[in-house]
BADRENBA-157104 format. One record per residue: residue number from 1; residue in one letter; y, x, z of N, C-alpha, C in turn. Coordinates in Angstrom, 2 decimals. Example, Ala and Ser with C-alpha at 12.3 -4.5 7.8 and 13.67 -1.06 7.14 Angstrom:
1/A/-5.69/13.19/7.80/-4.50/12.30/7.80/-3.30/13.20/7.80
2/S/-2.25/12.85/7.08/-1.06/13.67/7.14/0.03/12.90/7.87
// end
This chain:
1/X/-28.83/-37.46/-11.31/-29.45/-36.24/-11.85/-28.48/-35.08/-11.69
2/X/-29.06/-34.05/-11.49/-28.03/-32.82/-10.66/-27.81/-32.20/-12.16
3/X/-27.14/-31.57/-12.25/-26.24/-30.70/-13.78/-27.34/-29.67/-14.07
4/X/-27.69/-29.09/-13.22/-28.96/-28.62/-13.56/-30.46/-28.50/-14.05
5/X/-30.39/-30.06/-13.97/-31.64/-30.33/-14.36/-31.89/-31.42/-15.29
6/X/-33.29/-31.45/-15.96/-33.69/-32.36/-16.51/-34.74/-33.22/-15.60
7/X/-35.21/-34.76/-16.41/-36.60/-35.82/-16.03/-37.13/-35.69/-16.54
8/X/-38.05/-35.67/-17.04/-39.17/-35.98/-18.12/-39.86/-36.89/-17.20
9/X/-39.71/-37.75/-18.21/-40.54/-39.52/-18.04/-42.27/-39.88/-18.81
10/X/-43.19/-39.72/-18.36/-44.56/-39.79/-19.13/-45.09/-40.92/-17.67
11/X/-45.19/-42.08/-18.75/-45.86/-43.28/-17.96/-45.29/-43.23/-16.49
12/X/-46.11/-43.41/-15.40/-45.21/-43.32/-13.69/-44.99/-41.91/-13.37
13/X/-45.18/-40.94/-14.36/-45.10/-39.66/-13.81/-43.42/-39.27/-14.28
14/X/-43.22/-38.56/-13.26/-41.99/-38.20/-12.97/-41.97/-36.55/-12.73
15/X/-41.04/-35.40/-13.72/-41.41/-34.36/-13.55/-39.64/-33.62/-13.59
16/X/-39.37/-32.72/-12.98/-37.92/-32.17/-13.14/-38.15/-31.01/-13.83
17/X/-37.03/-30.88/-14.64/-37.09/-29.32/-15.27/-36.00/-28.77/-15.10
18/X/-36.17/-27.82/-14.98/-34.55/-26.65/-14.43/-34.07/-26.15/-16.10
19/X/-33.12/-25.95/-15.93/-32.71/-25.44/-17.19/-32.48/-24.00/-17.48
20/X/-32.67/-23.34/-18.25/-32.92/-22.14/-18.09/-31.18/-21.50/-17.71
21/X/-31.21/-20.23/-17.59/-29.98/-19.23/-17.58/-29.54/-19.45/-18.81
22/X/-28.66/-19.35/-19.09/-27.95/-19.27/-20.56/-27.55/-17.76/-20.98
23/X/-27.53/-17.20/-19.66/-27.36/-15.55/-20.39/-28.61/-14.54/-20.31
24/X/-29.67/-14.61/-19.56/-30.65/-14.15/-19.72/-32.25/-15.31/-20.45
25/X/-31.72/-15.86/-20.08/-32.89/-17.22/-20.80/-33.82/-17.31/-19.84
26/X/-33.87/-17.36/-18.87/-35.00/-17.82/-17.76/-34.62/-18.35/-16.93
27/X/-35.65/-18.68/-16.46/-35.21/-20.20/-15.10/-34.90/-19.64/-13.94
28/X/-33.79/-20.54/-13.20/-33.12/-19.98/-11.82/-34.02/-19.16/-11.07
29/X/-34.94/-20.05/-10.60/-36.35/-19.35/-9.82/-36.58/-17.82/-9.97
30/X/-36.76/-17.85/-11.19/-36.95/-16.25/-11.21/-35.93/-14.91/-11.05
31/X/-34.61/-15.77/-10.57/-33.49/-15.14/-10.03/-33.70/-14.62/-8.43
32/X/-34.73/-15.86/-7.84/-34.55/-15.70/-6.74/-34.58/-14.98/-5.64
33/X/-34.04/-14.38/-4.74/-33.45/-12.93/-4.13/-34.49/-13.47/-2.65
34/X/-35.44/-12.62/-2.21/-35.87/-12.64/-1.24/-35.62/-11.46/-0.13
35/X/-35.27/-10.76/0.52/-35.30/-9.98/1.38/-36.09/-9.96/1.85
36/X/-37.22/-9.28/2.44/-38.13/-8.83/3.53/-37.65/-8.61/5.16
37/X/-38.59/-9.11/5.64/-37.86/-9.19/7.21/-39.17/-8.49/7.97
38/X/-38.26/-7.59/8.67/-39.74/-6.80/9.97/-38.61/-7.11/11.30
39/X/-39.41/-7.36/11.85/-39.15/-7.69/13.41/-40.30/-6.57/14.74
40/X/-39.30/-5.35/15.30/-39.98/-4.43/15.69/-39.74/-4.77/16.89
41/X/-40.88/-3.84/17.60/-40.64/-4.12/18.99/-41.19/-4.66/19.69
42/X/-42.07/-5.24/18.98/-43.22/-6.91/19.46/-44.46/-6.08/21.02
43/X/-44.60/-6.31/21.96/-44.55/-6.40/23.19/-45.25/-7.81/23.65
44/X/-44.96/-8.65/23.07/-46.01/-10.04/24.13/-46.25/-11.02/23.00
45/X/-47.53/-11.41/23.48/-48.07/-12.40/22.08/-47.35/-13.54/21.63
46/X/-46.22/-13.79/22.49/-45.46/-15.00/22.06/-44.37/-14.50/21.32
47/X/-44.10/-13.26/21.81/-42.61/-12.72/20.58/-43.17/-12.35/18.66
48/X/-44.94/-11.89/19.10/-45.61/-12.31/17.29/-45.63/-13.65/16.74
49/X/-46.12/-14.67/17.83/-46.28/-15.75/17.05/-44.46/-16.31/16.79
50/X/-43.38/-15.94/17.58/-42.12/-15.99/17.13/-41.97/-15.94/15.89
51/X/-42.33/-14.47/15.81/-41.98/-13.76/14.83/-42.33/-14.22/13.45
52/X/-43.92/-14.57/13.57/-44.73/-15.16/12.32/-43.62/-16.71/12.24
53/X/-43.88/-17.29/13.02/-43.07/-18.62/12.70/-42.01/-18.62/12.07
54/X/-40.82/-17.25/12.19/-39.50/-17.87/11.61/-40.11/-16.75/10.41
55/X/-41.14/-16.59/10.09/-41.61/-16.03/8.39/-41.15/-14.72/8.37
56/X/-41.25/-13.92/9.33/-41.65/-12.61/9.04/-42.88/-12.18/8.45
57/X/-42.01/-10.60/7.21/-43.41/-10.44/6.39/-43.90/-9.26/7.41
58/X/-43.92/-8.44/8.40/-44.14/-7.36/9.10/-43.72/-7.35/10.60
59/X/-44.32/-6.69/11.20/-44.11/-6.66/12.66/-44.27/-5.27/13.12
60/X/-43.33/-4.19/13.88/-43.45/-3.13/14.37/-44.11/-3.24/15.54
61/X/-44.47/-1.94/15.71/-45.10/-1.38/17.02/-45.04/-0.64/17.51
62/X/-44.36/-0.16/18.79/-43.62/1.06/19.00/-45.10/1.97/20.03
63/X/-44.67/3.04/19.18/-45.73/3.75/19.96/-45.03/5.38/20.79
64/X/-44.09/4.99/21.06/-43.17/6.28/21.63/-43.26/6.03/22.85
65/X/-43.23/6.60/24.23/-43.84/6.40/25.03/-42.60/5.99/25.93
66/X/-41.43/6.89/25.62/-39.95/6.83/26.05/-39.37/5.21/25.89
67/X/-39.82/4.97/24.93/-39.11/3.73/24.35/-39.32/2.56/25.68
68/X/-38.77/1.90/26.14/-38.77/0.55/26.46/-39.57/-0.94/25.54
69/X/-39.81/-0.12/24.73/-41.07/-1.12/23.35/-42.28/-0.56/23.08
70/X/-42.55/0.64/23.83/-43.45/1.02/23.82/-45.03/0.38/24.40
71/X/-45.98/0.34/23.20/-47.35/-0.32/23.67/-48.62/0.78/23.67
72/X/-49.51/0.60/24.20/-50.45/1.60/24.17/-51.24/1.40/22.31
73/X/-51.88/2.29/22.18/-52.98/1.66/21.14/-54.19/0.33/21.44
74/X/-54.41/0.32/22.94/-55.11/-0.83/22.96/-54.76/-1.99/23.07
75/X/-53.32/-1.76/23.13/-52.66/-3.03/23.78/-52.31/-3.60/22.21
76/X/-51.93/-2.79/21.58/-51.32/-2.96/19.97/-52.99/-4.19/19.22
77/X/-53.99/-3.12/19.26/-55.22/-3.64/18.86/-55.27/-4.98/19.82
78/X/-54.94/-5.69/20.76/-54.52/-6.47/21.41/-53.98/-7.91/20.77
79/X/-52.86/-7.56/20.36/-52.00/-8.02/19.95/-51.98/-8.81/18.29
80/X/-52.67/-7.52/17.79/-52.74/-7.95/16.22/-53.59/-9.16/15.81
81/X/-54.91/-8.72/17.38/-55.25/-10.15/16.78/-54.92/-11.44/16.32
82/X/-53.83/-11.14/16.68/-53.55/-12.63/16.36/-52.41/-13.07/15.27
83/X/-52.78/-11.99/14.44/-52.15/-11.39/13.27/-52.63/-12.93/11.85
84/X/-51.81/-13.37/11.65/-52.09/-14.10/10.29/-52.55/-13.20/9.20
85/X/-53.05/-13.39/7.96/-53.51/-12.77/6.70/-51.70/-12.45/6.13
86/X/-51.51/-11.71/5.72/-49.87/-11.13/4.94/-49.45/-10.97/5.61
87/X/-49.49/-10.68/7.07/-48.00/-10.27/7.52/-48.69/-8.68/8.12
88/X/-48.03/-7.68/8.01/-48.23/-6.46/7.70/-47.66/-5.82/9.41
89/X/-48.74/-4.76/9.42/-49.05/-4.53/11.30/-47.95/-2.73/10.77
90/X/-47.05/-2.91/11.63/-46.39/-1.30/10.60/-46.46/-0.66/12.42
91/X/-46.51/0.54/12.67/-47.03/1.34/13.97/-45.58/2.34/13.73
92/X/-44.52/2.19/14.46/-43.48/3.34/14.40/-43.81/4.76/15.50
93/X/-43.98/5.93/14.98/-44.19/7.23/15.94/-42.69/8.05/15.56
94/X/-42.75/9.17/17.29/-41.63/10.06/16.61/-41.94/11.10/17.25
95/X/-42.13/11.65/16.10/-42.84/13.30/16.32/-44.51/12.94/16.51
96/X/-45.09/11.90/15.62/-46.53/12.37/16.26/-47.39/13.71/15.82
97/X/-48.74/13.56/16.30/-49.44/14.79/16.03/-50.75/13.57/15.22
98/X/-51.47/14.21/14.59/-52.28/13.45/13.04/-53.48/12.52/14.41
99/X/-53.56/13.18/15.52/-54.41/12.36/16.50/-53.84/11.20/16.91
100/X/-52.89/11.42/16.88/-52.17/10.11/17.53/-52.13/8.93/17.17
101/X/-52.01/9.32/15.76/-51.79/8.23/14.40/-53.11/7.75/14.35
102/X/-54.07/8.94/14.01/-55.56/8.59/14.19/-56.16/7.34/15.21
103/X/-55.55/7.61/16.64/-56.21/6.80/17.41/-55.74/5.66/17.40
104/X/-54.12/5.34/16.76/-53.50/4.00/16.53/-54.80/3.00/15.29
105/X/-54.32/4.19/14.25/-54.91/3.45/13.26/-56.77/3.29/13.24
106/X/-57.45/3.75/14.17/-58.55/3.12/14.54/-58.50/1.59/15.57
107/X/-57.53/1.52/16.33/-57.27/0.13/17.33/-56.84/-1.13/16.80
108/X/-56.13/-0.62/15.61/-55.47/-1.42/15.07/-55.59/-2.00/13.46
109/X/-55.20/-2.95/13.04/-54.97/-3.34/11.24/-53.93/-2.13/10.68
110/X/-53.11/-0.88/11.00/-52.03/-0.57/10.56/-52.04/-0.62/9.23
111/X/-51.17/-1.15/8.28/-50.54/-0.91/7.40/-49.64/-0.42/6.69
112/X/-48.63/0.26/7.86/-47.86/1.14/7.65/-47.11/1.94/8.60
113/X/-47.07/3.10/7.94/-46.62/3.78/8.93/-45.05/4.11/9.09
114/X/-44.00/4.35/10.35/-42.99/4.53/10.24/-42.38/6.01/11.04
115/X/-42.21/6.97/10.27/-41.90/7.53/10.99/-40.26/8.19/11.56
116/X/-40.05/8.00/12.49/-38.97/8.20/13.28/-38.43/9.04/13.82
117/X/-39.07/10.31/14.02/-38.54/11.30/14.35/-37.64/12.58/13.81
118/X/-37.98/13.87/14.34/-37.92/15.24/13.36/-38.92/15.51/12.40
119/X/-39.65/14.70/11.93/-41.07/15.00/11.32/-40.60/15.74/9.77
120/X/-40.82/16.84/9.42/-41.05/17.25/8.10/-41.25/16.70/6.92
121/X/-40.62/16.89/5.73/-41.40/16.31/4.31/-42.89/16.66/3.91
122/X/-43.74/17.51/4.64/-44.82/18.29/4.45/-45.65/17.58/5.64
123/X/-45.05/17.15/6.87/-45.96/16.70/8.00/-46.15/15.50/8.02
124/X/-45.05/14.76/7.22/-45.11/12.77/6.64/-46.38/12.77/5.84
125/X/-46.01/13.95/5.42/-47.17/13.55/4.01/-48.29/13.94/4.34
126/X/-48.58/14.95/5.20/-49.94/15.46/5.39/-50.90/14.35/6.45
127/X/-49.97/13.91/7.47/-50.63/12.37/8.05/-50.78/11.44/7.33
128/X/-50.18/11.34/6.88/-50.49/9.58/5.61/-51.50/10.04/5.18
129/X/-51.30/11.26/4.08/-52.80/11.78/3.18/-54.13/11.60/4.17
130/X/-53.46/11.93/5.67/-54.94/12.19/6.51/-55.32/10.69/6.86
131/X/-54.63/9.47/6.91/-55.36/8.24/7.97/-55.36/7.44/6.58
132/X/-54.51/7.74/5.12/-54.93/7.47/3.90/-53.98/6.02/4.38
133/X/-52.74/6.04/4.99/-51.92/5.01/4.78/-50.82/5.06/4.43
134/X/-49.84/4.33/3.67/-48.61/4.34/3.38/-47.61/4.29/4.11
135/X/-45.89/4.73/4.13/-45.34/4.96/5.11/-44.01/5.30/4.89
136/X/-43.19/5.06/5.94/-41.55/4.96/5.60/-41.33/5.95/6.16
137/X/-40.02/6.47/5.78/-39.26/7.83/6.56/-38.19/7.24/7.58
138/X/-37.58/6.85/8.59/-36.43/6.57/9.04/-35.64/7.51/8.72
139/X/-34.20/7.75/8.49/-33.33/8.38/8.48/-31.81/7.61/9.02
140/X/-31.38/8.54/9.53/-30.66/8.21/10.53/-28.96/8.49/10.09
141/X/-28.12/7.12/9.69/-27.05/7.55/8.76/-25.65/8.12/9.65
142/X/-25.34/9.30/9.75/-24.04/9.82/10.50/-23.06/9.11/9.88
143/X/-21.50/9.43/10.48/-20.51/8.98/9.36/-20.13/10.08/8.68
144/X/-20.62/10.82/8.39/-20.13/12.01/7.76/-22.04/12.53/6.57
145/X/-22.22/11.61/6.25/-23.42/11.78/5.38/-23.06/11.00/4.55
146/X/-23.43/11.55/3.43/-23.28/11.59/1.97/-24.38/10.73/1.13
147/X/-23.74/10.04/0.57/-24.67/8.95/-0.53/-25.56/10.30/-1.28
148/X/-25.09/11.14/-2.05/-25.83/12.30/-2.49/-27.15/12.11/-1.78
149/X/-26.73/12.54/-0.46/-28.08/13.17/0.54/-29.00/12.08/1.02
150/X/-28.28/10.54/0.77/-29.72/9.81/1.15/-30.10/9.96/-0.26
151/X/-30.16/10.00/-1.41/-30.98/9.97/-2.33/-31.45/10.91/-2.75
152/X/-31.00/12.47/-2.55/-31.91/13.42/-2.09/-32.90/13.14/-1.38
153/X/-32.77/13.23/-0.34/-33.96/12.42/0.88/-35.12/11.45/0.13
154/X/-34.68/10.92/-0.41/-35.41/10.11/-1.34/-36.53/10.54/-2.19
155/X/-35.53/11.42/-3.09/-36.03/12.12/-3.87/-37.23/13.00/-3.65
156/X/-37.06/13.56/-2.38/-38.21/14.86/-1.68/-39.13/14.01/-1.07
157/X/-38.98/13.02/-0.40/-40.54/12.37/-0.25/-41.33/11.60/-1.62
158/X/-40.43/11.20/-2.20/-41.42/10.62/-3.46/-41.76/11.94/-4.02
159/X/-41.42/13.27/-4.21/-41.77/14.19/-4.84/-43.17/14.69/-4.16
160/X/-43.10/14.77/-2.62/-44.38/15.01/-2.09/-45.29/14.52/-1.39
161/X/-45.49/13.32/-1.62/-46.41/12.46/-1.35/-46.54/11.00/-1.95
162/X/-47.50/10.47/-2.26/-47.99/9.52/-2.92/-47.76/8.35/-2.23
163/X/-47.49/8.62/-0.77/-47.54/7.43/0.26/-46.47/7.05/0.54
164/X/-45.83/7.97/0.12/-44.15/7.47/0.82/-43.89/5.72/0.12
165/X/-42.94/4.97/0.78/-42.94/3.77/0.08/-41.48/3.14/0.04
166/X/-40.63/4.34/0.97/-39.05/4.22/0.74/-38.38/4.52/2.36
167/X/-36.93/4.57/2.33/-36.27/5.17/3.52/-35.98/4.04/4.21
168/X/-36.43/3.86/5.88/-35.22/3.42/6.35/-34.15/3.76/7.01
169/X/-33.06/2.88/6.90/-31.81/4.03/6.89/-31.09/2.99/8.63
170/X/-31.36/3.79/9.52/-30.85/3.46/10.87/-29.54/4.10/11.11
171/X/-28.69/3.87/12.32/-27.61/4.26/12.46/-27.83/5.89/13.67
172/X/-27.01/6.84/13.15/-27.26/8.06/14.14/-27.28/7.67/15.51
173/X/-27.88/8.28/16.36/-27.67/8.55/17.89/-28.18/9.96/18.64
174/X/-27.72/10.13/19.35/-28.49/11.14/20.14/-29.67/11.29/20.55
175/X/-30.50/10.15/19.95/-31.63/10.01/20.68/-32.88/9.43/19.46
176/X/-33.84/9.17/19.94/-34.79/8.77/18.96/-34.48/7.23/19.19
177/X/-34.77/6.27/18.19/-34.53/4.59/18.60/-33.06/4.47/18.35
178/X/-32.91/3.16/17.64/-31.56/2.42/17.49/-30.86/2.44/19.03
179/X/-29.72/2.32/18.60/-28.91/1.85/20.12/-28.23/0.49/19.80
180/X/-28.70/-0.46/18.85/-27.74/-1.65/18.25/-26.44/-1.33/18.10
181/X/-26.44/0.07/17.06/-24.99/0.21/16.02/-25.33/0.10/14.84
182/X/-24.39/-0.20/14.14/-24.29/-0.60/12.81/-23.43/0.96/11.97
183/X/-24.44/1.42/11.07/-23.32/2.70/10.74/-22.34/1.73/8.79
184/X/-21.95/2.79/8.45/-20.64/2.27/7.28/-21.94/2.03/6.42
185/X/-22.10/0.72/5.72/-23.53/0.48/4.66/-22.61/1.02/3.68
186/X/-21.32/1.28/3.23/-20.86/1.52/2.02/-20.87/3.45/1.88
187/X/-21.84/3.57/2.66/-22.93/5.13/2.28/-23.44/4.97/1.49
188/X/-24.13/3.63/1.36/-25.93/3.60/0.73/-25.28/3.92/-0.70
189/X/-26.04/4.22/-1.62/-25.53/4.12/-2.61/-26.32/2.84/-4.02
190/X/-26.08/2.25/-4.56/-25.97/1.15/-5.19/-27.29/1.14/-5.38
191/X/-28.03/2.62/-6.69/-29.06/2.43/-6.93/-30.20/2.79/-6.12
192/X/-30.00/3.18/-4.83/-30.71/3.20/-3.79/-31.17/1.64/-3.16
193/X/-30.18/1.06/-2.95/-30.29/-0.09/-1.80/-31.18/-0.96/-2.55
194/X/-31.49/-1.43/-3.58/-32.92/-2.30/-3.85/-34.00/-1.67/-2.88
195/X/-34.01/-0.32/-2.75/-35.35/0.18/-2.27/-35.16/0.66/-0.78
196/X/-34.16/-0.07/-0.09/-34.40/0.46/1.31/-34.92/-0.55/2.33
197/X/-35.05/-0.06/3.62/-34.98/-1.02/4.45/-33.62/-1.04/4.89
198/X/-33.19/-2.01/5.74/-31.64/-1.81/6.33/-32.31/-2.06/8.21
199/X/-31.58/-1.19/8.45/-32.03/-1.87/9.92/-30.72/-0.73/10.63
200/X/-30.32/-0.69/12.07/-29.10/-0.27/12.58/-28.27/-1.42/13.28
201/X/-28.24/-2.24/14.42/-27.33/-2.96/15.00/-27.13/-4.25/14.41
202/X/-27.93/-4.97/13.26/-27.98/-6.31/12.87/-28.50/-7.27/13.59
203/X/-28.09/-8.18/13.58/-28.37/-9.38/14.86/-28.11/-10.66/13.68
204/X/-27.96/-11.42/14.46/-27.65/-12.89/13.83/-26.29/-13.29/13.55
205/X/-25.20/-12.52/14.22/-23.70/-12.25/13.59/-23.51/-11.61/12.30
206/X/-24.20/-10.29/11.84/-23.95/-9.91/10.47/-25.36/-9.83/10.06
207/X/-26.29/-10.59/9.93/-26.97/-10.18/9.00/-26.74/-10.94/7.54
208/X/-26.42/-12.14/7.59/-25.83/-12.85/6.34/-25.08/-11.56/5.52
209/X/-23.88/-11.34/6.69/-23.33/-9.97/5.32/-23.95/-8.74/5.14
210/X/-24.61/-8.50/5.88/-25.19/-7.13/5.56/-26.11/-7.47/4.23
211/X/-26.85/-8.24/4.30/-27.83/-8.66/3.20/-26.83/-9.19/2.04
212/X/-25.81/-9.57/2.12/-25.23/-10.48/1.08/-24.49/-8.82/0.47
213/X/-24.30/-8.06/1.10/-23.12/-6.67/0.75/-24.04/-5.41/0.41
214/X/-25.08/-5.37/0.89/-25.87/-4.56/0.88/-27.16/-4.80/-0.31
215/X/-27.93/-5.34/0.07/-28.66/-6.01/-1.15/-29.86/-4.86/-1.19
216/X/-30.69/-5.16/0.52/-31.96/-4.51/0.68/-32.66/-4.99/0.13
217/X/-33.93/-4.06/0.40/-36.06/-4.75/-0.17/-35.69/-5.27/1.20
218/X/-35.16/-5.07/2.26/-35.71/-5.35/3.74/-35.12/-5.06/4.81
219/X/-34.85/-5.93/5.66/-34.06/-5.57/6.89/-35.36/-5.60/7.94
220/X/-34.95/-4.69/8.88/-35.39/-4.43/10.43/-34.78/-4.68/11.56
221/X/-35.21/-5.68/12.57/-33.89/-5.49/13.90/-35.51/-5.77/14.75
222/X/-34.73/-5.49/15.99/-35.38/-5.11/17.45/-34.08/-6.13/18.39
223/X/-33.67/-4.92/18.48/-32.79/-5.07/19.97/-32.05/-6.71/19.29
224/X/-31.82/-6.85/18.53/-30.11/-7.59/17.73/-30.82/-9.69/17.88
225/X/-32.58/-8.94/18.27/-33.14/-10.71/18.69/-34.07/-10.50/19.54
226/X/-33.33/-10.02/20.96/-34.01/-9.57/22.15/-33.25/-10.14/23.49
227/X/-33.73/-11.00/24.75/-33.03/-11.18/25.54/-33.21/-10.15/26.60
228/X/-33.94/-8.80/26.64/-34.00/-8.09/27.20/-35.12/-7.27/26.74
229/X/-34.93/-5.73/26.80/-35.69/-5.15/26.05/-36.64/-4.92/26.43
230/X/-37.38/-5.21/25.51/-38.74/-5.13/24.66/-38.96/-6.75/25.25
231/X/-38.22/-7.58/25.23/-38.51/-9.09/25.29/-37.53/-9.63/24.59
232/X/-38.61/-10.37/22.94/-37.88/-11.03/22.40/-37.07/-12.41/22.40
233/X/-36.35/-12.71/21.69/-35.68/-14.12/22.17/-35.82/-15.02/20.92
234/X/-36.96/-16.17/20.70/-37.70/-16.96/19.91/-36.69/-17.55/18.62
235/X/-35.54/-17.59/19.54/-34.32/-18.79/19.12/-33.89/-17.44/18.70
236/X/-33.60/-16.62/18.94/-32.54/-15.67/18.17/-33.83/-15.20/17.14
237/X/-34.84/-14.54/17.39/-35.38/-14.53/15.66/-35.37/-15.60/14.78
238/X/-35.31/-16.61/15.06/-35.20/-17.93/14.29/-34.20/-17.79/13.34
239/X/-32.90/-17.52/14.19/-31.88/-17.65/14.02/-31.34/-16.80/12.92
240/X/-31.75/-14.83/13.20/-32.11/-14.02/12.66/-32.57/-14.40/11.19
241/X/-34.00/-14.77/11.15/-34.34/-15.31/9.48/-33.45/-16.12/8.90
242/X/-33.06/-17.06/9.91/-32.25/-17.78/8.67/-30.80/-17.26/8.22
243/X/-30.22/-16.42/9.14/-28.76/-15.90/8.35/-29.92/-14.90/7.17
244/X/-30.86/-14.59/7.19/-30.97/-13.98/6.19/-31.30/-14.35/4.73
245/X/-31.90/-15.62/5.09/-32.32/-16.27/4.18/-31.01/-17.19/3.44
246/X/-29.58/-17.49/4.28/-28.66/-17.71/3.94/-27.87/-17.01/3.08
247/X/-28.17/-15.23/3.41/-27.62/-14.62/2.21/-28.58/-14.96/1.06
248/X/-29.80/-14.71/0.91/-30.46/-14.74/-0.12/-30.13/-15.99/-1.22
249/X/-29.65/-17.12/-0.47/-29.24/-18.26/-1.25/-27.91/-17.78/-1.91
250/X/-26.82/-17.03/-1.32/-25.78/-16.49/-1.75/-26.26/-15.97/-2.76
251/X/-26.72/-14.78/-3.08/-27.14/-13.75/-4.01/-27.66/-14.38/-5.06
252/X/-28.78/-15.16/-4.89/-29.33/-16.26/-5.99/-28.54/-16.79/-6.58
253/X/-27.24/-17.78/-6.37/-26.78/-18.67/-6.67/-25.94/-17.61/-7.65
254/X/-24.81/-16.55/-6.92/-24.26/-15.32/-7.68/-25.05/-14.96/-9.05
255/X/-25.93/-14.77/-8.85/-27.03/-14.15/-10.15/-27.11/-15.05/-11.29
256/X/-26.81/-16.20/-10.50/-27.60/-17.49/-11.60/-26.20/-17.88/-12.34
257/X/-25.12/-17.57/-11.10/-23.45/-17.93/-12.21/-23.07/-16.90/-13.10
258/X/-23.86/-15.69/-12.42/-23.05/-14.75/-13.47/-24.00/-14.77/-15.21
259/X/-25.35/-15.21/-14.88/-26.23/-15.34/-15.80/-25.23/-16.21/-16.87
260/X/-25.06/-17.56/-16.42/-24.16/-18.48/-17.45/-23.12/-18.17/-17.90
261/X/-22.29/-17.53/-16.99/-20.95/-16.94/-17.29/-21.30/-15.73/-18.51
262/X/-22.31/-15.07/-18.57/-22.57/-14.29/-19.84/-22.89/-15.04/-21.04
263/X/-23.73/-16.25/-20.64/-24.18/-16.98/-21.64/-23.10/-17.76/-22.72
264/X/-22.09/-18.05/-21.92/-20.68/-18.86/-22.67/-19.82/-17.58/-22.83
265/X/-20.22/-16.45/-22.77/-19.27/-15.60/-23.38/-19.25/-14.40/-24.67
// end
């Protein structure tokens, strides 16, 4: 019997009980630290069903035309079919115009929108309000940006619009789209990072720490489980979920010692 647990014995039935926290009084379980995983970029029906397999909750869709991940709207509507029930169809634009979005989100399931460009606090919001979907801001972290200013940033889309649903915070470039860099996560600031996405140059080398140091709603990678772009690599998303799911066991287990460690003190 593990230190953790109890038997309870009733006739051949056999039942385990966890023992609660000793410093908050509830059971481990409800400690338990999940991260959210989107896998963008998706391009051929075998890199979704990848994707779904190693338990992604979301799948991007690049609709920039520049991009090397770029899909049409019919090709997207294409694709989704073969979309399981929960896993969430998110459409990334940069710089669109409210038609654009329009003609995505008629082809397609979208569920969310991402936007990536120069787009305005007034022009995020006025498309969402218009196709009536919810939607992320990318923001793009320099090394010379200020914890202040992502939660400013923050601050001005939840102030003007109803849809906003949180930042994700990518690494700067000259260009629109990640370049697989990783900018300093010790920007984010503490009470921010429950509510971001993380995405910027994570692969299957740091995502354990990024998630274990950082402590997102959600990471994003593309390029970081790709054997060539906009072609994913099955074994590296695999691989991908599970360093992430490896931190999450970290974080859990952390939560659940420090729970007892309050409890005996």
């Amino acid at each position: 019997m593990s230190p953790g647990s109890s038997t309870i014995r009733s006739g051949s039935f056999r039942r385990r009980r966890r023992r609660r926290c000793r410093g908050c009084k509830t059971h481990p379980e409800n400690h338990m630290q999940r991260t959210r995983l989107k896998i963008c970029g998706i391009t051929r029906e075998q890199d979704l069903r990848a994707a779904v397999d190693a338990g992604a909750d979301a799948l991007g869709f690049v609709f920039y035309p520049k991009s090397p991940r770029y899909v049409t709207p019919e090709r997207a509507g294409e694709l989704c079919r073969a979309l399981p029930p929960f896993v969430g169809a998110v459409a990334l634009f940069v710089n669109p115009s409210l038609e654009e979005v329009q003609q995505v989100a008629a082809r397609m399931p979208l569920g969310l929108i991402q936007f990536h460009g120069d787009e305005t606090v007034e022009g995020c919001a006025a498309i969402a309000a218009a196709v009536q979907r919810p939607f992320v801001r990318a923001y793009r972290v320099r090394p010379d940006t200020s914890p202040s200013a992502l939660l400013e940033c923050e601050l001005a889309y939840r102030a003007a619009s109803p849809w906003f649903t949180g930042l994700l915070l990518d690494t700067w470039v000259d260009a629109y789209g990640g370049a697989g860099k990783v900018f300093d996560w010790s920007l984010i600031p503490k009470e921010l990072a429950p509510r971001v996405v993380l995405s910027g140059g994570l692969s299957v080398q740091n995502a354990t720490d990024a998630v274990e140091r950082v402590r997102p709603f959600a990471v994003d990678v593309s390029s970081g489980v790709e054997k060539a772009k906009g072609i994913k690599d099955a074994r590296k998303i695999a691989a991908f979920a599970a360093a992430v799911r490896a931190a999450n066991v970290i974080i859990t287990e952390e939560t659940h010692h420090d729970c007892n460690h309050q409890g005996r003190a």
